[in-house]
N, CA, C and O atoms as a DFTB+ gen file, in Angstrom:
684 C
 N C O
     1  1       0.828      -1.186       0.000
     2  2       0.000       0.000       0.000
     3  2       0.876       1.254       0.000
     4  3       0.497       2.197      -0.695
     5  1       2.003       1.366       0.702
     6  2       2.571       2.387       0.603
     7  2       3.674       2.814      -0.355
     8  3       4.168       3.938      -0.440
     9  1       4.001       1.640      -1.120
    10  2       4.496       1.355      -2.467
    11  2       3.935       1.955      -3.842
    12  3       4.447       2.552      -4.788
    13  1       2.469       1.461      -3.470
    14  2       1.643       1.823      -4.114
    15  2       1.072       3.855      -4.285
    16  3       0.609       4.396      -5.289
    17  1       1.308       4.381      -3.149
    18  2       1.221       5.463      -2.759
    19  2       2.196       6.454      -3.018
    20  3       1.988       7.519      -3.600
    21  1       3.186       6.084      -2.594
    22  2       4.416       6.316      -2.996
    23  2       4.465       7.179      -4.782
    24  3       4.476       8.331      -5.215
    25  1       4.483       5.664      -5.381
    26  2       4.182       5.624      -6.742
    27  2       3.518       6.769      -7.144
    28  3       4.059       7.772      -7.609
    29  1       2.037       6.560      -6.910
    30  2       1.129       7.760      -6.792
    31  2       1.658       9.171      -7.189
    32  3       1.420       9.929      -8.129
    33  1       2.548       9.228      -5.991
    34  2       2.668      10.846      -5.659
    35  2       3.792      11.032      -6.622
    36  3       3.703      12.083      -7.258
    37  1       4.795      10.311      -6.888
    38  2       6.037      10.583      -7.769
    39  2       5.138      10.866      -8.988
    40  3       5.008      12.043      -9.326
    41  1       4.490       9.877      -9.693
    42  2       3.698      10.151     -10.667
    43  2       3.419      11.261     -10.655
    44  3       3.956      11.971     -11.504
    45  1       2.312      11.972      -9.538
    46  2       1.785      12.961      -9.775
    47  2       2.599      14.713     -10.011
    48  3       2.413      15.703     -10.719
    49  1       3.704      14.194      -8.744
    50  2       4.912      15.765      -9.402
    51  2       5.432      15.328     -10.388
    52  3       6.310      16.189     -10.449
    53  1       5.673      14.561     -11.411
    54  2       6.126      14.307     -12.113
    55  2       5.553      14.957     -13.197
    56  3       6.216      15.602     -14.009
    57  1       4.144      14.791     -13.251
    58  2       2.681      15.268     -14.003
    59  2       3.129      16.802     -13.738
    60  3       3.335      17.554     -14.691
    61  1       3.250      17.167     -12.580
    62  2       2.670      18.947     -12.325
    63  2       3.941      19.400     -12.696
    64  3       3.923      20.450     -13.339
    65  1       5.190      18.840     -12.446
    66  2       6.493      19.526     -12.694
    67  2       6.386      19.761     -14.238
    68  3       6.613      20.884     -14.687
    69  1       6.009      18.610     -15.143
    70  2       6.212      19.014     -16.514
    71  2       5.017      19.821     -16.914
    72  3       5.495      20.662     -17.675
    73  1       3.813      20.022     -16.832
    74  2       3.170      20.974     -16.897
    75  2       3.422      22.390     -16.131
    76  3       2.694      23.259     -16.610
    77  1       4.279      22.879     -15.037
    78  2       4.696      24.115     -14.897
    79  2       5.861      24.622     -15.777
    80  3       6.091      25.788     -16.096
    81  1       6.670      23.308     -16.162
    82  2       7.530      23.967     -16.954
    83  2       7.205      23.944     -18.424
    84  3       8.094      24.289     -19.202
    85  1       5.918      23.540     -18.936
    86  2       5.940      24.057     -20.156
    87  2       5.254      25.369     -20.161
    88  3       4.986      26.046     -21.153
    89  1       5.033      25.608     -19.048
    90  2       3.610      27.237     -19.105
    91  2       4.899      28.224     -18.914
    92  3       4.795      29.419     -19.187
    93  1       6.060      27.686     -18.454
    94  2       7.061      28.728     -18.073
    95  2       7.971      29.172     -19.381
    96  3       8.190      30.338     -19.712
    97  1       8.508      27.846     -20.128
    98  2       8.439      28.221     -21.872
    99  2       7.830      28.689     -22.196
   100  3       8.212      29.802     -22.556
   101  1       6.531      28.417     -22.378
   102  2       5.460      28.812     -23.455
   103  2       5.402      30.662     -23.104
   104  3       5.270      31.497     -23.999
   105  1       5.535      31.001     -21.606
   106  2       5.280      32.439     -21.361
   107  2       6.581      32.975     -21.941
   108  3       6.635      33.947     -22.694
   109  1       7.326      32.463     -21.647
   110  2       8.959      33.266     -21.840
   111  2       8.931      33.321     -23.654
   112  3       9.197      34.394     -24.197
   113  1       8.594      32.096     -24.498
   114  2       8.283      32.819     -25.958
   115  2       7.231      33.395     -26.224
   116  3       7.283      33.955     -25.129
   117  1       6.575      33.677     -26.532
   118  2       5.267      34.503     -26.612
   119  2       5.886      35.612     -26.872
   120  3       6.891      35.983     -26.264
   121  1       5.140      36.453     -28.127
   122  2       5.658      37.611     -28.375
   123  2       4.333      38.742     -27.609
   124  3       3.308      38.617     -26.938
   125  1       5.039      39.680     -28.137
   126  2       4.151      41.412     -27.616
   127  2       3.222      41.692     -28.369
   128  3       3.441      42.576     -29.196
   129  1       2.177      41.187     -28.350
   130  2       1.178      41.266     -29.898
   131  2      -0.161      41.938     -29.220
   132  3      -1.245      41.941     -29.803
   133  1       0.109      42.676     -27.530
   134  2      -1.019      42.744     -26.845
   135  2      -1.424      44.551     -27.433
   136  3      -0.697      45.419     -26.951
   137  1      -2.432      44.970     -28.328
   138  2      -2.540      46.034     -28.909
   139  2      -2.496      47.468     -27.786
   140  3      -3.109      47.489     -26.718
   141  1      -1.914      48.236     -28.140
   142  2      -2.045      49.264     -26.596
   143  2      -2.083      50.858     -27.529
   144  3      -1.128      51.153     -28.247
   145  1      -2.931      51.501     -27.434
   146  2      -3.408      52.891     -28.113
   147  2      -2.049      54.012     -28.422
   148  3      -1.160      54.356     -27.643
   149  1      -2.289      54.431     -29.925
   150  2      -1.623      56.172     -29.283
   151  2      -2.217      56.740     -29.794
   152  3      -3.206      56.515     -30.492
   153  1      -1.476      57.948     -29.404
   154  2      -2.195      59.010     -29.583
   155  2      -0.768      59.817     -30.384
   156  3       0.268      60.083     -29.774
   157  1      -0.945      60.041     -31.492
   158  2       0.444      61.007     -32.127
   159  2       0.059      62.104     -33.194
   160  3      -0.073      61.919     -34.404
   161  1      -0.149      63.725     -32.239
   162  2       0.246      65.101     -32.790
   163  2       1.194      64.688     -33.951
   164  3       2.376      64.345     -33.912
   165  1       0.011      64.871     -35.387
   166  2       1.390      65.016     -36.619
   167  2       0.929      66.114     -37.014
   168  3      -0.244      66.456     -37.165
   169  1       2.216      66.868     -37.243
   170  2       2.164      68.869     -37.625
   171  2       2.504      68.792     -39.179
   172  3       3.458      68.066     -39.457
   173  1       1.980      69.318     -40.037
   174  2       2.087      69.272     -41.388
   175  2       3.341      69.978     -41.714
   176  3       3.692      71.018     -41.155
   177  1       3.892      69.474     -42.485
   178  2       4.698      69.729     -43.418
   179  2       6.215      70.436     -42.434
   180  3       6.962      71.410     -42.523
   181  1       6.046      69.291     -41.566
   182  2       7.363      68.773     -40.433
   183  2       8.243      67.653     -41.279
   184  3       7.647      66.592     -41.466
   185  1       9.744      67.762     -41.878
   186  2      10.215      66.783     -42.542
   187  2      10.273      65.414     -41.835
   188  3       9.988      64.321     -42.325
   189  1      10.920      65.832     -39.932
   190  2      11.264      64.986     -39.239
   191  2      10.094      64.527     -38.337
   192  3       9.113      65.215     -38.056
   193  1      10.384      63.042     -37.852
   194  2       9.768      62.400     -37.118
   195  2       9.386      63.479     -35.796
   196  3      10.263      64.157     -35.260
   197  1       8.288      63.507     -35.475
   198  2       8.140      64.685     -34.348
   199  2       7.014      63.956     -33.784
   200  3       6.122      64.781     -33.585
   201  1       6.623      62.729     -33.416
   202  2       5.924      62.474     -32.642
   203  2       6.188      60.786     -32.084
   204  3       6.392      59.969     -32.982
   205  1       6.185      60.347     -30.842
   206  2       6.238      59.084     -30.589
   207  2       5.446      58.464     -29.566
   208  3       5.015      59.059     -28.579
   209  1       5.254      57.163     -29.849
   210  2       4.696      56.156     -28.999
   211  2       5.596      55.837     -27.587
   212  3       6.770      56.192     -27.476
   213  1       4.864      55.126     -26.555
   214  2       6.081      54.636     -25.694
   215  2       6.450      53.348     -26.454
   216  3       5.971      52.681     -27.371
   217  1       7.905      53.296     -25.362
   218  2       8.383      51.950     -25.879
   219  2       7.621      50.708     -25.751
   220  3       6.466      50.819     -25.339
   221  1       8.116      49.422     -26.064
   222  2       7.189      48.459     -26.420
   223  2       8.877      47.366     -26.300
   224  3       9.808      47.809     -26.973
   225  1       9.053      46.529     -25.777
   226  2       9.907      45.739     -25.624
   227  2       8.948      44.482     -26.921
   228  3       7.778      44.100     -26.965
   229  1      10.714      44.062     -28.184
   230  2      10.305      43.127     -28.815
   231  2      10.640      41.748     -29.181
   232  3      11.671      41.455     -29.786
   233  1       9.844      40.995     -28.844
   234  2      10.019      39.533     -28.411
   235  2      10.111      38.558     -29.108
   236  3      10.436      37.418     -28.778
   237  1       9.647      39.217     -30.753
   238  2      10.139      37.959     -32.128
   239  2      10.373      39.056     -33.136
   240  3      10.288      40.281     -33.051
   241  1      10.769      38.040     -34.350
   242  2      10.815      39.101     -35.802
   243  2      10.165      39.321     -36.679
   244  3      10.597      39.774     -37.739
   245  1       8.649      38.980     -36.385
   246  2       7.573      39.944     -36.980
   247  2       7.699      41.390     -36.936
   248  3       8.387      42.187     -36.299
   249  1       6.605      41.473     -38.024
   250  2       6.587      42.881     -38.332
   251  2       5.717      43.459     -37.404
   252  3       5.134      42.558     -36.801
   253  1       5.310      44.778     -36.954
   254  2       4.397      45.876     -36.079
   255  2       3.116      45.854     -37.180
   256  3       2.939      45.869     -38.399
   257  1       2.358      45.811     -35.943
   258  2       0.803      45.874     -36.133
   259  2       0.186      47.262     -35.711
   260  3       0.237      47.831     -34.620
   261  1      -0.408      47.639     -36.887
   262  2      -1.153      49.037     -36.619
   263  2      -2.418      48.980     -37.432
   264  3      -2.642      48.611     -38.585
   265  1      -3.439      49.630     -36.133
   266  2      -4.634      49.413     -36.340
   267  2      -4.825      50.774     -36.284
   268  3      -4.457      51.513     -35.371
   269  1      -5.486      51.122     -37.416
   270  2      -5.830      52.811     -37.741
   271  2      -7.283      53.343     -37.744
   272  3      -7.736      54.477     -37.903
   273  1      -7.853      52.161     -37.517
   274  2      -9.148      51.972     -37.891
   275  2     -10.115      52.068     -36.373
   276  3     -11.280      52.461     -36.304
   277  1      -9.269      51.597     -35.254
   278  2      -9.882      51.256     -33.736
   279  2      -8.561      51.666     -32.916
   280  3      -7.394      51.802     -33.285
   281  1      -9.166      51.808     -31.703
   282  2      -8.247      51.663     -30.553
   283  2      -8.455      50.613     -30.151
   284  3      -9.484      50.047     -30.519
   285  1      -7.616      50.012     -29.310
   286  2      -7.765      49.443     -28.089
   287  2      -9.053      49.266     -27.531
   288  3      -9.485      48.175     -27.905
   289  1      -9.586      49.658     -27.047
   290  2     -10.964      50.040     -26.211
   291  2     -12.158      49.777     -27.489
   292  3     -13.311      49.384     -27.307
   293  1     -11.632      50.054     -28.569
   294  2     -12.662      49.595     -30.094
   295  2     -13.071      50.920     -30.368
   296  3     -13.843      50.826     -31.322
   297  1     -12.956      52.159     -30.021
   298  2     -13.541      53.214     -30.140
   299  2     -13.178      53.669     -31.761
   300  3     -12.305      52.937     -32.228
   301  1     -13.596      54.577     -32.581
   302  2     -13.308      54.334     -34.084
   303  2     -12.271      55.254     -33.860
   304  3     -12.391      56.082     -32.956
   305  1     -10.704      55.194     -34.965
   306  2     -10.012      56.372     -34.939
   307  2     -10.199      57.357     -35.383
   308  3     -11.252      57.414     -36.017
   309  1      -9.397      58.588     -35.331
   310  2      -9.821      60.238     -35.696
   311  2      -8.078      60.305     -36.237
   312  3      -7.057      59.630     -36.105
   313  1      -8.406      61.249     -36.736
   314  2      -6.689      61.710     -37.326
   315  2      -6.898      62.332     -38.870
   316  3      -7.936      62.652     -39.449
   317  1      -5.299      62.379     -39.370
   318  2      -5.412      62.572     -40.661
   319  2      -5.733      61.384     -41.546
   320  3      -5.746      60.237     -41.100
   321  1      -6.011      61.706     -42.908
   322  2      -6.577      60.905     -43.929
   323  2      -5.244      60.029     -44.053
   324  3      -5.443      59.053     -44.776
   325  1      -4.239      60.085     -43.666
   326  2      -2.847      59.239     -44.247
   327  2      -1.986      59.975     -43.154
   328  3      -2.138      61.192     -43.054
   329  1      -1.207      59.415     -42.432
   330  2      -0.158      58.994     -41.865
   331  2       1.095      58.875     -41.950
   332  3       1.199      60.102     -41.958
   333  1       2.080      58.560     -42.017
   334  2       3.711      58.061     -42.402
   335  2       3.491      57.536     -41.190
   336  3       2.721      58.082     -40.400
   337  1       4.282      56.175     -40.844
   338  2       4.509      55.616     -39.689
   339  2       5.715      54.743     -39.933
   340  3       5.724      53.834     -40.763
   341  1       6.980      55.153     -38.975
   342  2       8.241      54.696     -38.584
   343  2       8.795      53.733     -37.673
   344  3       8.976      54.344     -36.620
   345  1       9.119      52.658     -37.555
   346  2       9.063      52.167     -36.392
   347  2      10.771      52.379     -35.985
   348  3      11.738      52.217     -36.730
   349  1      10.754      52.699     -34.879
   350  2      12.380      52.696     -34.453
   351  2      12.614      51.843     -33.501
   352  3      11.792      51.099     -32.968
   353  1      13.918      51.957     -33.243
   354  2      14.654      50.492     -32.450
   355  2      15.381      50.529     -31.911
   356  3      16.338      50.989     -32.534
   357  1      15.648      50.244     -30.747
   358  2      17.196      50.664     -29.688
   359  2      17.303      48.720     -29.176
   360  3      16.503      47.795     -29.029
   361  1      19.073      48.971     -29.039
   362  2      19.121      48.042     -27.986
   363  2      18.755      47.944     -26.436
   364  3      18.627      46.858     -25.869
   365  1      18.614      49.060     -25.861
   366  2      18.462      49.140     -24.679
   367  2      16.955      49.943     -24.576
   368  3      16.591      50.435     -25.645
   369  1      16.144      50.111     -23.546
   370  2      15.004      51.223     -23.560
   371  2      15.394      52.732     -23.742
   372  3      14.886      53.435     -24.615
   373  1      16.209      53.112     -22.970
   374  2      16.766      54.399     -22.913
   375  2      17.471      54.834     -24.029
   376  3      17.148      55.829     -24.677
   377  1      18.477      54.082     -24.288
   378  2      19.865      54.343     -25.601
   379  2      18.649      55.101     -26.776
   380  3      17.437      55.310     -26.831
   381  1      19.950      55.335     -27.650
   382  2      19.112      56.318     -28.729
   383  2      18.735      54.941     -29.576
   384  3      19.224      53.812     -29.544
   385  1      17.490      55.611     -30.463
   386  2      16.794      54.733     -31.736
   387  2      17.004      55.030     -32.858
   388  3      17.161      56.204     -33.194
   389  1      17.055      53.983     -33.721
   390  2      17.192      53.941     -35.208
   391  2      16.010      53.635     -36.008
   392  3      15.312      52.657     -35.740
   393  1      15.789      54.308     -36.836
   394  2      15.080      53.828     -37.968
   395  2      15.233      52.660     -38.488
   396  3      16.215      52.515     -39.216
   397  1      14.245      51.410     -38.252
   398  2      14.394      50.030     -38.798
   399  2      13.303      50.337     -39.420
   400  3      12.453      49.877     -38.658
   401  1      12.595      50.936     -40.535
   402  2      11.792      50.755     -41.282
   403  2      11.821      51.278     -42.596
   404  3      11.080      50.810     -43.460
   405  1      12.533      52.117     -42.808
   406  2      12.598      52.561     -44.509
   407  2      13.881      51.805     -45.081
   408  3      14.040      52.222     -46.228
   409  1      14.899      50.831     -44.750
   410  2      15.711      50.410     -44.594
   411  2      15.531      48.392     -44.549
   412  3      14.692      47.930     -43.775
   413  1      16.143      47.694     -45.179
   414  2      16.123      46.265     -44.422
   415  2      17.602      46.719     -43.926
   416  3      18.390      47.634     -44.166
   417  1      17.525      45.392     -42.971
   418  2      18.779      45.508     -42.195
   419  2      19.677      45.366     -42.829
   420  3      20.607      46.020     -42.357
   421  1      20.073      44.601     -44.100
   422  2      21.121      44.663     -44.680
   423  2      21.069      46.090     -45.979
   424  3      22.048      46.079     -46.726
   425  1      20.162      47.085     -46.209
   426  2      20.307      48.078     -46.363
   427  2      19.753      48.396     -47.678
   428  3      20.183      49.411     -48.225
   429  1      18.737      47.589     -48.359
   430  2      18.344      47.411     -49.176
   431  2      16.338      49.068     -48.565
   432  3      15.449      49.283     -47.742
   433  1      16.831      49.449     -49.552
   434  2      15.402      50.738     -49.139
   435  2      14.053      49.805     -49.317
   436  3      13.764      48.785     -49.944
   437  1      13.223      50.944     -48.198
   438  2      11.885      49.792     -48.321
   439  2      10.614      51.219     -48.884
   440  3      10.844      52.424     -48.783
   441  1       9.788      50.812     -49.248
   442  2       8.539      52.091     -49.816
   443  2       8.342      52.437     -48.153
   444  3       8.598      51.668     -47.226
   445  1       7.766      53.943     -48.052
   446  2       7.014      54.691     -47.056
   447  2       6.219      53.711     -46.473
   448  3       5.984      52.903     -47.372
   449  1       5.720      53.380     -45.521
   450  2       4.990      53.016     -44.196
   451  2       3.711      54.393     -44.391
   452  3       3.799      55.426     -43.727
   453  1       2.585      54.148     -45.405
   454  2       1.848      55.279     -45.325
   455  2       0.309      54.651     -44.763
   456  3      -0.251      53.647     -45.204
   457  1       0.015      55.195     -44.103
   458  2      -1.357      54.290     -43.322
   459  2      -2.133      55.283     -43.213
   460  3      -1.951      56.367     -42.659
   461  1      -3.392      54.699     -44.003
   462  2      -4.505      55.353     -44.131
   463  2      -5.841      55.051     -43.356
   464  3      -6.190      53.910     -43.053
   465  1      -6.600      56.274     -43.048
   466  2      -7.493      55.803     -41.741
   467  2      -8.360      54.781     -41.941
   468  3      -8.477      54.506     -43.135
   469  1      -9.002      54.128     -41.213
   470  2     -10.210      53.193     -41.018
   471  2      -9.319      51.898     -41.755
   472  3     -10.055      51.046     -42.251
   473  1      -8.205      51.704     -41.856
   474  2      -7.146      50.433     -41.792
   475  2      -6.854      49.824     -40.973
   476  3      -7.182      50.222     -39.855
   477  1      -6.198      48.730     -41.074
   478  2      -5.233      48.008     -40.188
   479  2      -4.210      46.885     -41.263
   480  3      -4.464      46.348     -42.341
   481  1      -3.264      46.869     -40.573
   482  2      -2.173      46.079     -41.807
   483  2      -0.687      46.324     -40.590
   484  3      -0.615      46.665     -39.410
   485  1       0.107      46.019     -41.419
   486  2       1.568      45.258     -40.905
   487  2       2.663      46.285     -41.181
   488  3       2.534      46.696     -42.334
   489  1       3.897      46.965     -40.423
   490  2       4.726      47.897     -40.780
   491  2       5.644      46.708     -40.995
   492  3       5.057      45.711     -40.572
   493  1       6.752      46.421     -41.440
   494  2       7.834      45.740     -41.521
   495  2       8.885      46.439     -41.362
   496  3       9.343      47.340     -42.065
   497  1       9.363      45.851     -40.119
   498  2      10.667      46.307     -39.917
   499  2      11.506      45.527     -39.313
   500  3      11.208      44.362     -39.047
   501  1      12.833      46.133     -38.973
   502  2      14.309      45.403     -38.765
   503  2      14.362      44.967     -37.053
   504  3      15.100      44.051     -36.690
   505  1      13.400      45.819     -35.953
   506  2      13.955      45.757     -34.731
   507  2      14.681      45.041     -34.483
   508  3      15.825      45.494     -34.452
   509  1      14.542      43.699     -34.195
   510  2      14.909      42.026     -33.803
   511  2      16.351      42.169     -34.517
   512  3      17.427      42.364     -33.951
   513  1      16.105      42.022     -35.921
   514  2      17.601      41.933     -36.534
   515  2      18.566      42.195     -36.355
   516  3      19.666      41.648     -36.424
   517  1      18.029      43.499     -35.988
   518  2      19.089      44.612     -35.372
   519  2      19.942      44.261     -34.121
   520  3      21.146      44.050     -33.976
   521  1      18.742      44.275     -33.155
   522  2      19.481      44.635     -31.974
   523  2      19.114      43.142     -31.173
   524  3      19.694      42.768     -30.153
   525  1      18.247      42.541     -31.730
   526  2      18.057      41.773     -31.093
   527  2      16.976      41.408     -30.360
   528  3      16.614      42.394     -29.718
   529  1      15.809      39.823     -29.994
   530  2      14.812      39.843     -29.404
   531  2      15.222      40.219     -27.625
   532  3      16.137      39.942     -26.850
   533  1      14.194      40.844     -27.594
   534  2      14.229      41.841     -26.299
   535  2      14.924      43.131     -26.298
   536  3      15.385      43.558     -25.240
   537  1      15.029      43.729     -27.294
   538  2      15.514      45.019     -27.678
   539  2      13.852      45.648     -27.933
   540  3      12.821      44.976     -27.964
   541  1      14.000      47.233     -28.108
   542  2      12.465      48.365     -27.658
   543  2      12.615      48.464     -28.794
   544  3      13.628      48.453     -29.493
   545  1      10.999      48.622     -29.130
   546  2      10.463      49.411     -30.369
   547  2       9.500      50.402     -30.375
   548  3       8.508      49.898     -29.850
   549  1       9.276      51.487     -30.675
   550  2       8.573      52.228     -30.688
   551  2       7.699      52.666     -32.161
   552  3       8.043      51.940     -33.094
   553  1       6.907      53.448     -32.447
   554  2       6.200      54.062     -33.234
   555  2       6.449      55.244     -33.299
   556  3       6.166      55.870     -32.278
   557  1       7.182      56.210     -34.701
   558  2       6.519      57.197     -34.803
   559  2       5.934      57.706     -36.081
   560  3       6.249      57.258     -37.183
   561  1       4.791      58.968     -35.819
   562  2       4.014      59.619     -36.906
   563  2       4.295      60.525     -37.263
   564  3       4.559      61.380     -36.418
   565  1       4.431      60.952     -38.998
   566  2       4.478      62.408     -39.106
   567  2       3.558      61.969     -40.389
   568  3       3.061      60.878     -40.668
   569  1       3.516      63.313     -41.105
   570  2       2.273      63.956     -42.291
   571  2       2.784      62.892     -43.011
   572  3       3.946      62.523     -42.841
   573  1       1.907      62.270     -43.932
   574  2       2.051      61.914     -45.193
   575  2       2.251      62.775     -46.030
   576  3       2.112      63.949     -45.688
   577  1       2.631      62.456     -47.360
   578  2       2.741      63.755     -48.319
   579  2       0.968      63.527     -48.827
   580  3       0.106      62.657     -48.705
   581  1       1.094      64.873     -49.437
   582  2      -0.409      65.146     -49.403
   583  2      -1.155      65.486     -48.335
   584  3      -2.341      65.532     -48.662
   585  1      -1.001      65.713     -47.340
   586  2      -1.988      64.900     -46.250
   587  2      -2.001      66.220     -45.378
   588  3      -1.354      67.167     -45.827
   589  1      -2.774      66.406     -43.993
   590  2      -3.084      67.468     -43.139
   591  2      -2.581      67.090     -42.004
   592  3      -2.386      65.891     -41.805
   593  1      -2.288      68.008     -41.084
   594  2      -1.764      67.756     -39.605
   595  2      -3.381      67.290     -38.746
   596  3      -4.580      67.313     -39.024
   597  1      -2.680      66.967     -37.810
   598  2      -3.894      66.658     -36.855
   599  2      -3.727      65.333     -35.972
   600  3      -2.689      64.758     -36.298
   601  1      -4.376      64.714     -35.026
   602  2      -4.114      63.906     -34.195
   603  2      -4.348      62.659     -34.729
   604  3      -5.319      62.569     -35.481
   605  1      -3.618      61.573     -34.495
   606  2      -3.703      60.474     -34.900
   607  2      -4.223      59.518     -33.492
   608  3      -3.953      59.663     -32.300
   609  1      -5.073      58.505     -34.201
   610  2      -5.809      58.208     -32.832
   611  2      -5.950      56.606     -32.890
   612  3      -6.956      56.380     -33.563
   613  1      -5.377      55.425     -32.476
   614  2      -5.390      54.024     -33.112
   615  2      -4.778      53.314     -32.153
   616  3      -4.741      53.705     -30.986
   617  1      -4.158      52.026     -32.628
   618  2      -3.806      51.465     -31.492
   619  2      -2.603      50.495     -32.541
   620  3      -2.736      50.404     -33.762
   621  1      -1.497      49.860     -31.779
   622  2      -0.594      49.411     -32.541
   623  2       0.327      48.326     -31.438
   624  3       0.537      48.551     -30.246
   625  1       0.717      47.289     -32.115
   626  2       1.577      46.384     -31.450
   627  2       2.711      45.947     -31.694
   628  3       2.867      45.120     -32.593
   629  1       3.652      46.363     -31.015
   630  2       5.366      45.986     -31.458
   631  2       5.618      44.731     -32.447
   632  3       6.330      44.878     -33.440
   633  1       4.918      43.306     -32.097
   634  2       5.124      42.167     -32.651
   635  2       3.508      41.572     -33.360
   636  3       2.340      41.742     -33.010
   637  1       4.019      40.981     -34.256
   638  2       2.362      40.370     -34.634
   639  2       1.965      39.396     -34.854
   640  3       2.747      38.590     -35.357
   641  1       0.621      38.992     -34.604
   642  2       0.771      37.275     -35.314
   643  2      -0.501      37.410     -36.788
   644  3      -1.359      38.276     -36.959
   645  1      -0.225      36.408     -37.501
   646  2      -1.165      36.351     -38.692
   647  2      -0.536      36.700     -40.170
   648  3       0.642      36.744     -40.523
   649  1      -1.589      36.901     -40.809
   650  2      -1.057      37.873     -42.196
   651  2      -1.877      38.579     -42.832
   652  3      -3.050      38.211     -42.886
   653  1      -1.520      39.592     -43.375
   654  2      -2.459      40.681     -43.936
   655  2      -1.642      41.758     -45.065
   656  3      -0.633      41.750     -45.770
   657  1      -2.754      42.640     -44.739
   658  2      -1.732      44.271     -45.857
   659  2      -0.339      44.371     -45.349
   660  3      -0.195      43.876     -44.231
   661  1       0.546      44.803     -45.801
   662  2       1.958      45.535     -45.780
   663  2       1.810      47.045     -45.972
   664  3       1.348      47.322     -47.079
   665  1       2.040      47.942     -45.302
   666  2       2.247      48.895     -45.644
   667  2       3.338      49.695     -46.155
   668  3       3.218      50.907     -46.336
   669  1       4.668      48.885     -46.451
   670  2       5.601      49.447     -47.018
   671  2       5.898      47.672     -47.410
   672  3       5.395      46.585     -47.127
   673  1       7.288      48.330     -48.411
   674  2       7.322      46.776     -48.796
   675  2       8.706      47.184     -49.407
   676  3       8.953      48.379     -49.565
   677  1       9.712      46.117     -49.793
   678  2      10.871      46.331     -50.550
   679  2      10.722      46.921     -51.499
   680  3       9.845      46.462     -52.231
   681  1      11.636      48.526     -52.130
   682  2      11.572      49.648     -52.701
   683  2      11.915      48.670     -54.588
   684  3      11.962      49.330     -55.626
């Protein structure tokens, strides 16, 4: 009986040990795909990037998800008719950022990142390549050409899963 019991219980941590450690993998890969709002002042006919998202730590080498169309919360967006959207990239949170998006990493030019309202689709960029998974990415907005200043209002995610539009693509 106590052989028998014994048994039992080894069995059973045996059971719970390998089920905690796959939830502890499974959390540690998992990318950042959880959508979180901005809000980005674009001033017309500003050459440079003049507005940003917070950082966003990135966890695979998918491309950024931007939803132009909703926030977060589902509320509809407001902004200009078209966008430019940049994604930049540091190794560290703080350190300065680079442009990983008009660019592949090996240096080949990519078309404008131009996002137009009531969209959603995919930025492609270098973060990961760059610097590496668990290196920051951020978002930023300025005017499209053509286009008017005004607030941009949507929601966007460092990493993504699925497939869809591209908004820029190899030049």
């Amino acid at each position: 009986m106590l052989k028998r019991m014994v048994s039992f219980l080894l069995v059973a941590v045996f059971v719970v040990s390998v089920f905690v450690l796959n939830v502890q993998i499974d959390a540690a890969s998992t990318n950042n795909n959880v959508d979180v709002n901005f809000v980005l002042p674009i001033q017309n006919n500003v050459d440079s990037c003049n507005t940003l998202s917070s950082s966003r730590i990135k966890r695979d080498y998918s491309s950024s998800y931007v939803n132009y169309k909703k926030n977060a919360s589902g509320v509809t967006s407001t902004g200009p008719y078209e966008i430019e959207v940049i994604v930049y990239g540091a190794a560290e949170e703080d350190w300065t950022y680079y442009d990983c998006t008009r660019y592949t990493y090996d240096g080949q030019p990519r078309t404008k990142a131009i996002v137009r309202i009531y969209t959603e689709g995919f930025v492609r960029q270098d973060v990961a390549e760059r610097f590496g998974v668990g290196s920051w990415g951020q978002i930023y907005g300025r005017t499209a050409p053509n286009s008017t200043s005004g607030t941009a209002i949507g929601c966007w995610s460092v990493d993504s899963v699925g497939s869809g539009t591209y908004y820029n693509q190899i030049a």
